[in-house]
N, C-alpha and C positions, 0 to 999 in steps of 0.2 A: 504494500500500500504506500503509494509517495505521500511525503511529508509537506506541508503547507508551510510554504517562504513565511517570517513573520514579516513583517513590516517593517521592521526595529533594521531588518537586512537589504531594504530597498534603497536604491539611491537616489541621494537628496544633491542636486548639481555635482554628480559624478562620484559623492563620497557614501556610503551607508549611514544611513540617521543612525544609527551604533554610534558608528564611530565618532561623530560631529558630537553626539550629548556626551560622550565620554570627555574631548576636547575641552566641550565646553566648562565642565563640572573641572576635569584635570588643568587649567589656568587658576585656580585658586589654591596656591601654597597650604591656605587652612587644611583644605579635604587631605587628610593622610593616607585615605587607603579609597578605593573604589571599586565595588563588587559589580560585576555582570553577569550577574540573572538569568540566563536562557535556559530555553527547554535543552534535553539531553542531545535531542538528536541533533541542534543544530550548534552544540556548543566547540566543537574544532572549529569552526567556519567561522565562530565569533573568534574566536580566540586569535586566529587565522589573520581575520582581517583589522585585529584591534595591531595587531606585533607588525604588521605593513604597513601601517597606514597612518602609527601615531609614533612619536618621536621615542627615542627608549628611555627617557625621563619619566616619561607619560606612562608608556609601559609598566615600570616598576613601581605603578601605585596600584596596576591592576590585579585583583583575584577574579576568578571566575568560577563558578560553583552552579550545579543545576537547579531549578527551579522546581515551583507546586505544582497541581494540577488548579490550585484558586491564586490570586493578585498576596493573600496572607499568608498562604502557605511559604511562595516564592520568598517576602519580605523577609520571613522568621531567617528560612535558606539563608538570605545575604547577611541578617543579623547576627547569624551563627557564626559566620565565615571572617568577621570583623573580628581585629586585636581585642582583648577585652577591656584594654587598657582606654580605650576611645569612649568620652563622656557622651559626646554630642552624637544622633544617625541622624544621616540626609537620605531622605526616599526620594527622588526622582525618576520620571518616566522615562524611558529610553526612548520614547516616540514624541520628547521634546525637546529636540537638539537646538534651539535657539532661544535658552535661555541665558542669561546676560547675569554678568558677574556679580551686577549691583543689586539685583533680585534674591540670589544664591547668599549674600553678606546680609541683606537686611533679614531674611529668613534666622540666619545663621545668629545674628543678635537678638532678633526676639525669642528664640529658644532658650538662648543663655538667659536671660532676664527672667521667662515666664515658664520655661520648662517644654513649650512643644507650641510649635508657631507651625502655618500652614498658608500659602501660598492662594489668593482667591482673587476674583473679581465681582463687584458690586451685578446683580444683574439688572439690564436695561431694555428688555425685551419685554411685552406685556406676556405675562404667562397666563395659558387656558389648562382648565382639569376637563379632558374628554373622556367621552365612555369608551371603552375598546371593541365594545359592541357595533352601538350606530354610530361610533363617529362624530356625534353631537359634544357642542361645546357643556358641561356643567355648571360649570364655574368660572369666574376671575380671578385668577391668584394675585393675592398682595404679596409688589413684590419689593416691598419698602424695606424688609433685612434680609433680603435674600442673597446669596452670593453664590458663583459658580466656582470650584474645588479646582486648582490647579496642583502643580508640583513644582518647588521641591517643600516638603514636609517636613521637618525635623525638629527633633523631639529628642532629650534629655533619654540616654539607652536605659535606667533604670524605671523609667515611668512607662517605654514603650515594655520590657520584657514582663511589666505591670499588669498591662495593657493585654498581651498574650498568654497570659496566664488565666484572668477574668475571663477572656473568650472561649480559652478552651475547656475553664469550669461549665460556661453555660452553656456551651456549643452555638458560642454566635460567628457570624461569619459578615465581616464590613467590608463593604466597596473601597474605602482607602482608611490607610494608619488614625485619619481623623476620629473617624466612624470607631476605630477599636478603642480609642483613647477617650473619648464621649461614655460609649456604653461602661469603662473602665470608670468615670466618674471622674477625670481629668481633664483642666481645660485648657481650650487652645485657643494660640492668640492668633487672628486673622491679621493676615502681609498685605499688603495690596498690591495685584500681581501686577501681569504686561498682556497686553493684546498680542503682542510679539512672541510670547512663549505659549503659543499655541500646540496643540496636540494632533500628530496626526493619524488618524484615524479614517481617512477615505481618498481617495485616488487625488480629489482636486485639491486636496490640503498641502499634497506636495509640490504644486502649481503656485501656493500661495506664499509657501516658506521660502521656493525658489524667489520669487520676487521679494521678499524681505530682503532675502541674503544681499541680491544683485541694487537692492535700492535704499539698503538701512543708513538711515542720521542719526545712528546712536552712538555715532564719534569712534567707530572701533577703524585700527589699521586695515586699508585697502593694500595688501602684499605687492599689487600690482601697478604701474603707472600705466602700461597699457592694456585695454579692458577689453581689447579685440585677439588680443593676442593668441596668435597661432603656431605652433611647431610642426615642417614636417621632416620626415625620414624616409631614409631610403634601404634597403637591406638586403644581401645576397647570399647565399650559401651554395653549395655545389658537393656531393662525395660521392665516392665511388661505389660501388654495388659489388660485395664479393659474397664467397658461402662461409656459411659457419656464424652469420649475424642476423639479429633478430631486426626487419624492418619497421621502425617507429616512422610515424609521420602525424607529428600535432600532437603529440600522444595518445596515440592509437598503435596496437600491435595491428599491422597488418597481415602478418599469415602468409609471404611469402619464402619462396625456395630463398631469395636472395636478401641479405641487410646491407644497412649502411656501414661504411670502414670511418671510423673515428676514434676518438680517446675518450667522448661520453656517449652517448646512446648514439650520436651522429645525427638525430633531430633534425634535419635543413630544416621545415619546417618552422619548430622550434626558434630556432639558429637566425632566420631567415628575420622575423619576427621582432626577436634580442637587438639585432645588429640596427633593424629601422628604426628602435627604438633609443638605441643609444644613439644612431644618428643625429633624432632630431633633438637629442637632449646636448651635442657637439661633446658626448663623453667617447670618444674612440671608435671603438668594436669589440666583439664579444671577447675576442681573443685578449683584449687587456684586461679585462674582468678577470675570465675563465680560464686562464692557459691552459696550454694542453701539455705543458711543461709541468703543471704541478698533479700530484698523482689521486690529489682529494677529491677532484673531477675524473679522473678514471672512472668509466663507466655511469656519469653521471644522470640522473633523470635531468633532457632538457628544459620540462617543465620548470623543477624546481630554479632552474638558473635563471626562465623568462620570468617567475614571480619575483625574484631579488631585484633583476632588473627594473621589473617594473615598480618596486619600493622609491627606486630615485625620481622618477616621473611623480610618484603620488606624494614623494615629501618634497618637490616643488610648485605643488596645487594644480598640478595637470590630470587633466582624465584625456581618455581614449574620444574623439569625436567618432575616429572609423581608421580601419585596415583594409588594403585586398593586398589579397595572396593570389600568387601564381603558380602554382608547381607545375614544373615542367617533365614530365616522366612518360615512357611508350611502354612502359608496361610493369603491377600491374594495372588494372582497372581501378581508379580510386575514386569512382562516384559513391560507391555506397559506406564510404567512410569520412565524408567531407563534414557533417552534420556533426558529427562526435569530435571530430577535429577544431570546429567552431565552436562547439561549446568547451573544449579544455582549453583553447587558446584566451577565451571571453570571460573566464573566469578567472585566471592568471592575472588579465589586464584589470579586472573589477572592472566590466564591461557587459553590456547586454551581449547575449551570441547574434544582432541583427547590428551588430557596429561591427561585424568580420564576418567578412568577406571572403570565401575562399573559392577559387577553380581549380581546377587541372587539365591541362593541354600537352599534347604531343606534339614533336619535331617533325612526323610525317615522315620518321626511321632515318632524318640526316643529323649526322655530330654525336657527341657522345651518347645525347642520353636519349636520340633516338636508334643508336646499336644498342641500347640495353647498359652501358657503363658504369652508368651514373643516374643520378638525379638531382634538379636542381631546381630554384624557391628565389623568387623573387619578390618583395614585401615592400608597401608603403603604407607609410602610417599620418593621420593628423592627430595632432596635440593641444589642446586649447585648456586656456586659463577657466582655474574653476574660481568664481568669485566670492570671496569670504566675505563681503558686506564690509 
């Protein structure tokens, strides 16, 4: 049974909303440690993509630990997972990557002062109570104290472990840390949050965050002086076809009599991919990376070398806009392996598999690799500025 993407793993102007709320939370020297929450099954992937994607500073605040099958269960998981030495927890949503340092501080003082502070917004919509039956309005809600529950939440860890105890005497179950601390008989002080730290939760919300990011006046560093900015690359590989190796192309074993001759898997593919990409980044070719002088890459998975590569492109705020490939090979047949080869390539770059592009073409049997010799890959890639607001 395949497993359902969360959200938390979609990309938000090229980066996973993961990773952006981890960023965001990891710029405050206060937070000492930061737990990631995820389900089991997609916890390498986070893990994967937090250690590429954030700086190793950032990194070594991170733990990661599985989550509930409920929003309390998960929390306790992260609570467990914390030093115990740590007075203060911060609950934050991973599906609010643009919340802003001075929301995270004010949170953060009114816990210290009053024990557990919670992040909200006055509401300003007129509220109706309907039937779920016909659909008719009831009622008007007064909505003169009413507020809508944001994140981040933080609360004093001996009042929340308070808090989890009381619940699981009476087997109550709250929508957030608020609700447990409430039914506990403990009170919280209301923050007043941001329209900007919005949650997302449905396709257009990531529509909406992208244009914060690309439009925000909230004084934060533009990385960038130019906003148009674009990288491209160019990239070639070529090896030889002999027996006794096993033929990889994109990362796919393909099953033929013949492999590539190399000193790692021999990948062009791969290879092909690395090289456009350090192109357009003006850092050499694989070969300065990777040597094939050193024996740590003997035998190495291409993959793993095009994912390091692609570490220096994401830690200078570049995403993938688009790739095509060419490979150039008479045989064998490699239509029905192009689609697995696009999605390991697409994954690598933290990229949709419809930003890669791959064909394959024959020589029409002139030159090497149409006698059968070889095979060889030819790769372009674009690169554009991801906009940090």
């Amino acid at each position: 049974m395949a497993t359902v993407q969360p959200k938390q793993l979609l990309l938000l102007a090229g980066k996973p909303i993961l990773v952006r709320s981890c960023r965001a939370l990891a710029q405050l020297p206060a937070i000492k440690e930061i737990v990631v929450v995820a389900p089991a099954a997609h916890m390498q992937q986070c893990r994967q993509l937090c250690h590429t994607l954030l700086p190793p500073d950032q990194v070594a605040r991170l733990i990661f630990t599985p989550g509930g099958t409920t929003r309390q269960d998960s929390v306790q998981a992260g609570l467990e997972s914390l030093s115990p030495t740590l007075a203060l927890v911060l609950v934050h949503d991973a599906a609010r990557p643009l919340v802003e340092a001075d929301l995270l501080l004010r949170c953060l003082h009114a816990a210290s002062c009053h024990g557990a502070a919670i992040a909200a917004l006055p509401v300003t919509d007129t509220l109706k109570d309907v039937a779920a039956e016909s659909g008719t309005i009831r009622a008007t809600i007064d909505r003169t104290n009413l507020w809508r529950a944001q994140t981040p939440q933080v609360v004093r860890r001996d009042l929340l472990q308070q808090a989890f105890r009381t619940a699981a005497a009476h087997g109550f179950q709250g929508t957030d840390e608020a609700a447990l601390l409430e039914h506990a008989g403990i009170g919280v002080q209301v923050v007043p949050g941001s329209e900007r730290n919005l949650k997302i939760t449905r396709p257009e919300d990531l529509f909406v965050a992208e244009a914060l990011l690309h439009n925000s006046t909230t004084g934060r560093t533009n990385y960038h002086t130019n906003d148009n900015a674009m990288k491209i690359g160019h990239g070639f590989d070529a090896h030889r076809l002999v027996a006794g190796r096993k033929l990889i192309l994109g990362g796919v074993d393909i099953g033929h009599p013949l492999g590539l001759d190399g000193h790692s898997d021999a990948d062009v593919v791969s290879h092909a991919l690395t090289d456009a990409i350090l192109g357009a980044l003006g850092q050499g070719d694989i070969g300065r990376h990777f040597p094939d002088t050193d024996p740590k890459y003997k035998g190495a998975d291409s993959l793993h070398l095009l994912e390091k590569t692609w570490q220096l492109a994401a830690q200078q705020d570049l995403r993938l806009a688009n790739a095509d490939i060419t490979i150039i090979c008479q045989t064998p047949k490699l239509a029905p392996y192009l689609a697995r080869m696009q999605h390991n390539l697409a994954r690598c770059c933290q990229a949709a598999d419809g930003q890669i592009n791959i064909k394959a073409t024959t020589t029409e049997n002139m030159g090497y690799t149409g006698r059968g010799e070889g095979i060889a890959v030819h790769a372009v890639i674009l690169l554009e500025v991801v906009h940090e607001g």
